[in-house]
C-alpha positions as CSV (number, residue, x, y, z in Angstrom):
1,X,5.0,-8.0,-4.2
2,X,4.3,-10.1,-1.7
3,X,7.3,-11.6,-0.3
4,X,7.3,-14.7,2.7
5,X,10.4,-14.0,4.3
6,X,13.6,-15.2,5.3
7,X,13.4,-18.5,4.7
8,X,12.4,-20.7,2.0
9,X,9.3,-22.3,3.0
10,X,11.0,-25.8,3.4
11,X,8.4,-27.5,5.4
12,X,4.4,-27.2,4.7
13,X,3.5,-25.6,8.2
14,X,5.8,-22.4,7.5
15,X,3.2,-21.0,5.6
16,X,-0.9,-20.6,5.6
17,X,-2.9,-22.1,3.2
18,X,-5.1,-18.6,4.3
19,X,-2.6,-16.8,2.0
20,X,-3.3,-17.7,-0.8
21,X,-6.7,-16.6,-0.4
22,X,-6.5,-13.6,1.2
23,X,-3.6,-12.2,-1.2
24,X,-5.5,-13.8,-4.1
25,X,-5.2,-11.1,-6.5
26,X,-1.5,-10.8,-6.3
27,X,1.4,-13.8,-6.4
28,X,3.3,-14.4,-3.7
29,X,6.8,-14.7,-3.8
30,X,8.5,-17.3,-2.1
31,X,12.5,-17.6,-1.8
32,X,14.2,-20.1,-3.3
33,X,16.5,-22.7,-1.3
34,X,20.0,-21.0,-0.7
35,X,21.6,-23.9,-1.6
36,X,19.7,-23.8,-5.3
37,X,22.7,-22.5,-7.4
38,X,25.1,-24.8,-5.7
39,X,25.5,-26.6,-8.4
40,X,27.1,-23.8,-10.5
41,X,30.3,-24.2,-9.3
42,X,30.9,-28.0,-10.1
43,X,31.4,-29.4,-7.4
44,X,30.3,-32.5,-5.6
45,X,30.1,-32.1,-2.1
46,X,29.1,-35.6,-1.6
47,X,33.0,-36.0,-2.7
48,X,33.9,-33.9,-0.4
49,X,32.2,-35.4,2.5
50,X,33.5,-38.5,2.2
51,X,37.2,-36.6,2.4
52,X,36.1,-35.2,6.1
53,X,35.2,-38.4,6.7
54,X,38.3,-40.5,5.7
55,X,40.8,-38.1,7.2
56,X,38.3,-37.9,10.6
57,X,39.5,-34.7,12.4
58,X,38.8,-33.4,15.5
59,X,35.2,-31.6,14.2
60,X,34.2,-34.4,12.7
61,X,31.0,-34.8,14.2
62,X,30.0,-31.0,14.0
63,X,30.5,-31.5,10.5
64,X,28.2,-34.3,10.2
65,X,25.8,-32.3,11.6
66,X,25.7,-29.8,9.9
67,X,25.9,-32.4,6.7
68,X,22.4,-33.9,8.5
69,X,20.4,-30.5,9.2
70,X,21.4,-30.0,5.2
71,X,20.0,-32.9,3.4
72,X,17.0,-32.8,5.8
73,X,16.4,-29.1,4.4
74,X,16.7,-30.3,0.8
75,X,14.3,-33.3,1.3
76,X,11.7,-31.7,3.4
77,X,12.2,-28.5,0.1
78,X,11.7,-30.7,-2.4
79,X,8.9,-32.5,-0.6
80,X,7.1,-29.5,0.4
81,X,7.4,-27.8,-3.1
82,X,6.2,-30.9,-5.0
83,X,2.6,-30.5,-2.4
84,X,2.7,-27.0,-3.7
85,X,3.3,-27.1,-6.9
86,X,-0.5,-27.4,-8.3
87,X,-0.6,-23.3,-7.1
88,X,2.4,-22.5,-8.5
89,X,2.1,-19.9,-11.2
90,X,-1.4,-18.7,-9.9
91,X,-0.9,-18.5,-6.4
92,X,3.1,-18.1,-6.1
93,X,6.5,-17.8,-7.7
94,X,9.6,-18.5,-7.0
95,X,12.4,-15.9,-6.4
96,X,16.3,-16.3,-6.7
97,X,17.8,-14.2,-4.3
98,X,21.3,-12.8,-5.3
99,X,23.1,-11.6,-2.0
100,X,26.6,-12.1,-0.5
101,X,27.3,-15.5,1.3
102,X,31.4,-15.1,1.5
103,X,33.4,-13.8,3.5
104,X,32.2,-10.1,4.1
105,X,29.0,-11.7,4.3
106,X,30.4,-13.8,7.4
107,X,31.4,-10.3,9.0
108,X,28.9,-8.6,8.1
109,X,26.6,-11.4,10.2
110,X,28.6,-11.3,13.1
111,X,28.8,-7.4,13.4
112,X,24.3,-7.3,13.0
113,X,24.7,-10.3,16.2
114,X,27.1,-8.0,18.0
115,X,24.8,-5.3,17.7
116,X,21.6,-6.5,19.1
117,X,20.6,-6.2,22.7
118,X,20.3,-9.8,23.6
119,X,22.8,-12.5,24.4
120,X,24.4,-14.9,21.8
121,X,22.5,-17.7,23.4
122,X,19.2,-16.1,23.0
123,X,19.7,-15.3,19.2
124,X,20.8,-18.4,18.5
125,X,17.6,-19.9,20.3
126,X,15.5,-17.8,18.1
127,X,16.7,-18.8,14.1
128,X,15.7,-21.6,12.3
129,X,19.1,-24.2,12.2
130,X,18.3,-26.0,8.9
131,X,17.8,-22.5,7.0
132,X,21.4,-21.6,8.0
133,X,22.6,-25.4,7.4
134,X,21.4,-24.2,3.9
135,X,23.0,-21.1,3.8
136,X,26.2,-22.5,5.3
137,X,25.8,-25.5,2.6
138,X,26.1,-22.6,0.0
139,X,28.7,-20.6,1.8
140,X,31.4,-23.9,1.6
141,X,30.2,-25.2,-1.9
142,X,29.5,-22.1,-4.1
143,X,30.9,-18.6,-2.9
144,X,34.2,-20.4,-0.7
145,X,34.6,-23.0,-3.3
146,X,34.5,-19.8,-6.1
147,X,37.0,-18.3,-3.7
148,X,39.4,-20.9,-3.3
149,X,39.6,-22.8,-6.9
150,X,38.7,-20.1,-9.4
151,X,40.3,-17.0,-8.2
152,X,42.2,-16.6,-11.5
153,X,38.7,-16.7,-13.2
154,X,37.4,-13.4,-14.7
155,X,33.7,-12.3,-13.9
156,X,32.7,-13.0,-17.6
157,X,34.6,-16.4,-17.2
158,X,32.7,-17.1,-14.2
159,X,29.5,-16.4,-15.8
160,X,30.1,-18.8,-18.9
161,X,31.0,-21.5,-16.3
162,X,27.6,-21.0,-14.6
163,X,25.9,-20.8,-18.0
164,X,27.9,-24.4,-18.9
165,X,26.3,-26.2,-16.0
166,X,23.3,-24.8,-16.1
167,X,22.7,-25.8,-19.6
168,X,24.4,-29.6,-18.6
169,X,21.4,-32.2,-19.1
170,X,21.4,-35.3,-17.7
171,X,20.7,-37.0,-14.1
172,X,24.0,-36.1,-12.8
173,X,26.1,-32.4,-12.8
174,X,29.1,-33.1,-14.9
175,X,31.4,-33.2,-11.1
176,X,35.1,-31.4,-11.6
177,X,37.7,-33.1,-10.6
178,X,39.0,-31.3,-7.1
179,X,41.9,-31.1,-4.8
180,X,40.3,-30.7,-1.8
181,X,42.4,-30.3,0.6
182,X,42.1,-26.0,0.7
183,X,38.2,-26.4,1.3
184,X,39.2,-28.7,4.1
185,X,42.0,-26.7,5.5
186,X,39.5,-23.9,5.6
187,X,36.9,-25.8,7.2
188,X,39.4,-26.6,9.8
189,X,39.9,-23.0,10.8
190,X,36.1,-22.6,10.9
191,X,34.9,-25.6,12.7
192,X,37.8,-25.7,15.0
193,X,37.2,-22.0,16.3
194,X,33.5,-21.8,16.1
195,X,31.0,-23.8,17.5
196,X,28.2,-25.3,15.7
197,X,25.8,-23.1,16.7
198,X,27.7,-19.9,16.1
199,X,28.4,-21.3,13.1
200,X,25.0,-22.0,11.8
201,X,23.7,-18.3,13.5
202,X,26.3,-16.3,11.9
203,X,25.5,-18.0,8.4
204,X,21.3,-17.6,9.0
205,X,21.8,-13.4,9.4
206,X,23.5,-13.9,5.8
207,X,19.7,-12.4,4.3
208,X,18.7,-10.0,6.7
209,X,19.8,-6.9,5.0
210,X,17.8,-7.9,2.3
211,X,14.9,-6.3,4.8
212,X,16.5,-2.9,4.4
213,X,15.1,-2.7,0.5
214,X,11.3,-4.7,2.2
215,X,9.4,-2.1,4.1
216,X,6.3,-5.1,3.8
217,X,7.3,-9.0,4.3
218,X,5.4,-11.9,5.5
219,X,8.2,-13.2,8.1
220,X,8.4,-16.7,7.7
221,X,9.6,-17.1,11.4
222,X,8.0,-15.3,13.9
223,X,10.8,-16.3,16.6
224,X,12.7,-13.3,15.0
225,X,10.4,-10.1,16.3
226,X,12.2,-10.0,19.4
227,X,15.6,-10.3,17.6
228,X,14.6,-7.9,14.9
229,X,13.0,-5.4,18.1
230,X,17.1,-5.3,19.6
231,X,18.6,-4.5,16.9
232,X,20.0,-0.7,16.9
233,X,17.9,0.7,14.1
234,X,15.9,4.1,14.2
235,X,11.8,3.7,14.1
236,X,8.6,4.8,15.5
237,X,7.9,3.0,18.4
238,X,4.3,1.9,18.5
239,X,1.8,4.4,20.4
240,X,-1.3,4.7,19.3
241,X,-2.5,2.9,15.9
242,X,-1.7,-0.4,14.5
243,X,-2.3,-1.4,10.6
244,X,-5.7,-2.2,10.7
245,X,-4.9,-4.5,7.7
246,X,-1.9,-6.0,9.3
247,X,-5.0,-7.5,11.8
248,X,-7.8,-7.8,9.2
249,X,-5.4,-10.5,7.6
250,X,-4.7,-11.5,11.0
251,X,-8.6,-11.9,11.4
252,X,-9.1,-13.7,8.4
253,X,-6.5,-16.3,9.0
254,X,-8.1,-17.1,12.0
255,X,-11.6,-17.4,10.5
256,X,-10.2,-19.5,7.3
257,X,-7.3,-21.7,8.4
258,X,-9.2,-24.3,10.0
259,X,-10.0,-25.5,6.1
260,X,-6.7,-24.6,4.9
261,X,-4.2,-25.5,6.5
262,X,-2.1,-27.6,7.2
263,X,-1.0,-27.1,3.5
264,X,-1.4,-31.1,2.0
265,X,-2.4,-32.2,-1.5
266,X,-6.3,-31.8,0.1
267,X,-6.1,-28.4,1.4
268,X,-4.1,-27.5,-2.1
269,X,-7.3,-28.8,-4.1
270,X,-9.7,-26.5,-1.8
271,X,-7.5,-23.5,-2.3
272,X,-7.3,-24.0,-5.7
273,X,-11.5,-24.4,-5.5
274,X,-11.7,-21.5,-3.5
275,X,-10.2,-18.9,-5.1
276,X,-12.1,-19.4,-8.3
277,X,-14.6,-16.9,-6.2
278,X,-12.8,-13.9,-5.8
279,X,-16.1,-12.1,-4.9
280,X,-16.5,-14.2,-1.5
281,X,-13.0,-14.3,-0.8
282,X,-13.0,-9.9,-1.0
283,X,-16.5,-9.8,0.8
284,X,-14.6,-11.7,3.7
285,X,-11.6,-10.2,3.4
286,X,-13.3,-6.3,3.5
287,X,-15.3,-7.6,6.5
288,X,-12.1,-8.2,7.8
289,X,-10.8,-4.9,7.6
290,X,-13.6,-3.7,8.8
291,X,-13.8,-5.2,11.9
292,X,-9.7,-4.5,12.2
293,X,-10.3,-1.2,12.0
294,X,-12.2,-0.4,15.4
295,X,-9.9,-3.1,17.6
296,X,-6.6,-1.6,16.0
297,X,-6.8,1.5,17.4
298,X,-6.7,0.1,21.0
299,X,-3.3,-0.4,23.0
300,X,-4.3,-1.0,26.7
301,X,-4.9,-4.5,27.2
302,X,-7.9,-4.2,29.7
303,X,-9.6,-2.2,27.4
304,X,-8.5,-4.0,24.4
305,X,-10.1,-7.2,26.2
306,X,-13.6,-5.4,26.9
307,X,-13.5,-4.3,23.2
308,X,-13.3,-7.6,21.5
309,X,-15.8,-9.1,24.0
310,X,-18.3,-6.8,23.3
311,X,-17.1,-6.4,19.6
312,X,-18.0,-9.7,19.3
313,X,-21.1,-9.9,20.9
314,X,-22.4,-7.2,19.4
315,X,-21.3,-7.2,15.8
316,X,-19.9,-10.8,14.3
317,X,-22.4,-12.7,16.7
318,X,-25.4,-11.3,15.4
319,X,-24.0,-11.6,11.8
320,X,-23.2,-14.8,12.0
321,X,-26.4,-16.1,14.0
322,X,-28.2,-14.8,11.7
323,X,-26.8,-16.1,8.5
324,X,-26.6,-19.4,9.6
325,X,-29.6,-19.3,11.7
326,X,-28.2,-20.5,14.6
327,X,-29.6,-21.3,18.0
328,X,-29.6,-17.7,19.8
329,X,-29.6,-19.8,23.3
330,X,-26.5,-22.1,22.2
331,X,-24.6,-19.2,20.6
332,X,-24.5,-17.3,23.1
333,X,-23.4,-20.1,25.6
334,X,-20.8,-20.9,22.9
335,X,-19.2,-17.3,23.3
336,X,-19.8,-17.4,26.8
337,X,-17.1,-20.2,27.1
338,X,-14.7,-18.9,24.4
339,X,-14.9,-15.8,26.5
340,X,-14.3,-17.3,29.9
341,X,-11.7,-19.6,28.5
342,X,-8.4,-18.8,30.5
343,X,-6.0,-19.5,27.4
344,X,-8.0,-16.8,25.2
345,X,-6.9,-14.0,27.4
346,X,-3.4,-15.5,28.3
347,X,-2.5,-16.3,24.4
348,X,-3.8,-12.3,24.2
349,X,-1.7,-11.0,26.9
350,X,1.4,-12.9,25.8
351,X,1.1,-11.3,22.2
352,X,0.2,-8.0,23.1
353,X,3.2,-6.9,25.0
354,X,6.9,-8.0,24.0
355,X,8.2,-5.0,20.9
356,X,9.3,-1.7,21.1
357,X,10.5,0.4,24.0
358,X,8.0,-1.3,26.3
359,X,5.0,-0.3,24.1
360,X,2.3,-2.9,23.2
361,X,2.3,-4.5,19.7
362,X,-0.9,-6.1,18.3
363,X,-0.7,-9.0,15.8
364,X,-4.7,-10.1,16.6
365,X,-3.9,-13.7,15.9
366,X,-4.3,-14.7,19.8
367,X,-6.8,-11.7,20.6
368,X,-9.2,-13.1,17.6
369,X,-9.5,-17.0,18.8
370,X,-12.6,-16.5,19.8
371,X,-13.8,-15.2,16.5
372,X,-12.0,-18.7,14.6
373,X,-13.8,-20.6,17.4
374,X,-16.9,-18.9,16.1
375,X,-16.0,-20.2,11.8
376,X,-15.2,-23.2,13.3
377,X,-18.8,-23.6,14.9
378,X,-20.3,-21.9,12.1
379,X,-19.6,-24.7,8.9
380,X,-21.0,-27.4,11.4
381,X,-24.5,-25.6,11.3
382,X,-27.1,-27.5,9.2
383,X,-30.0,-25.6,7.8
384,X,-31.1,-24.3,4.4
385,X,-29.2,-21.1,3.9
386,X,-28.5,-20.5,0.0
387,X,-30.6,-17.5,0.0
388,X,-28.7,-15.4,2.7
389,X,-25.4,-17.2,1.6
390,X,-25.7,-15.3,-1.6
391,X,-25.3,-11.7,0.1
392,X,-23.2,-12.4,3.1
393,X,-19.9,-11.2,3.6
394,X,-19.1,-14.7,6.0
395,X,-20.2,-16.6,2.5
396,X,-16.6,-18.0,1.9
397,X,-16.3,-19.2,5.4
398,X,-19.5,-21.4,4.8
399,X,-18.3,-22.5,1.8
400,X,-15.3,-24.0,3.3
């Protein structure tokens, strides 16, 4: 299983459109909004906003925002998953995450901040503030609102309630009628000793030991490799070898995202076209590996930078001049500039350094700009190529 991880993809340029190609023959699994089973519980937090707002305390407006970061999440969700939805079953699925979101939950998030090497400030720089208004939405209304008004429920009692709601038809959740003065009297103690953003960082770590049980995920925010790099846990710092197919997909999201992203209702319909030839998409995708497999290996950053250059040059530009029977004068002026283009080597440099006790960490996507540059220049070409199309490994990135 291929899981896109932590957050739910609540906005469209969270994710590639590239995986759905390149991890064609498998579903993704994509996490469902934390504040999904809300509901459940029976309350109406709209109800209970409008109490914060009649009795106006002194956190008032941290409330509010929180309130705002919220129902931005839920639009920009239900936006974003209506785009997706024509890939749904044969791309993706959904997955309902079952995890702790009370109070342990709340210490269990401050202890994994406390134990990481960089400051408070820095963490909280580094997660995503509407996924924990989310997570914080489903702290107050489902696990604190269980807490405080149905303590005296049994487990199985609990369950049938769920069951209830979740079987209730209509536009509207059949609301309880609530006291809410305990919610409120605990949001009091929260608000009034926490600030918003320790709030809302303390609430986003709610599913990061999830990752203990996910030696593979596709991290939804990339912001969180220098966080997840502090924290105290044992590993193999990286020496020598990288995954060579932790670049190869690397590699072939640079070559195909140009056509596929960012992910609307027209890059949707190409996907959907496109993967109805799994043959080009594995052709590309093997080339990929291929190539990966030679720059991997290489940790020093001069010699890493010599490698692709000639790498290039001497494999994927023939290749590609060749199948598309390119001008050999203005290809090799084209890679020429790519190469001598400052930001090519600075967007290398900045990724290649950064995790694990000083050690270099390779994630290709700056190192191989120059070969996207090259896809890019590749589907502008114009000449009669169906013959050489029909054996080439850079087929799919013509047919995009």
């Amino acid at each position: 299983m291929k899981l896109f991880f932590p957050d739910s993809c609540w906005r469209a340029d969270l994710i590639s459109g590239s995986i759905f190609l390149y991890f064609h023959d498998e579903r993704l699994s994509l996490p469902l909004a934390p504040s999904a089973t809300t509901f459940l519980s029976g309350a109406n937090p709209r109800e209970f906003l409008e109490y914060v707002d009649k009795l106006s305390p002194a956190w008032k407006p941290s409330f509010n925002r929180f309130a705002q970061f919220s129902s931005r999440f839920t639009s920009s969700y239900r936006q974003t998953s209506d785009t997706m939805e024509p890939l749904r079953k044969e791309a993706y699925q959904t997955i309902l995450f079952s995890y702790p979101r009370g109070g342990d939950a709340w210490q269990a998030g401050q202890d994994l901040i406390a134990s990481s090497s960089l400051t408070f400030d820095e963490i909280a720089n580094l997660i995503d503030p509407f996924s924990a208004a989310s997570e914080l939405y489903a702290h107050l209304f489902l696990e604190k609102f269980i807490e405080l008004y149905d303590a005296d429920k049994s487990p199985e009692e609990l369950i049938e309630l769920g069951k209830s709601q979740a079987a209730a038809t209509g536009e509207a959740p059949p609301f309880r009628s609530v006291d809410w003065r305990p919610l409120y009297d605990y949001c009091d103690k929260l608000f009034s000793h926490a600030s918003f953003e320790e709030i809302l960082t303390t609430t986003y770590m709610f599913r990061m030991p999830i990752l203990r049980d996910m030696p593979k995920v596709l991290l939804s925010n990339a912001n969180l490799l220098p966080f997840l790099a502090s924290l105290p846990f044992e590993a193999t710092p990286l020496t020598e070898n990288i995954d060579p197919d932790v670049v190869a997909w690397e590699m072939f999201r640079q070559l195909t995202s140009p056509r596929v992203d960012p992910i609307d209702q027209r890059s949707v319909k190409t996907i959907k076209q496109l993967r109805e030839r799994p043959a080009e998409i594995n052709a590309l995708r093997k080339r990929c590996y291929s190539l990966a497999k030679e720059i991997a290996a290489e940790t020093d950053f001069v010699r890493l930078q010599e490698k692709i250059t000639l790498h290039i040059k001497m494999k994927v530009e023939p290749e590609i001049q060749n199948l598309l029977d390119l001008n050999k004068t203005a290809t090799k002026e084209f890679l020429e500039s790519v190469f001598s283009d400052e930001k090519t080597w600075a967007g290398i440099a900045a990724t290649l350094y950064g995790i694990g006790q000083g050690g270099p960490l390779i994630t290709a996507s700056a190192a191989i700009y120059s070969l996207s540059s090259v896809g890019s220049k590749a589907v502008k070409a114009a000449a009669q190529r169906n013959q050489k199309l029909a054996t080439s490994e850079y087929s799919l990135i013509y047919r995009m």
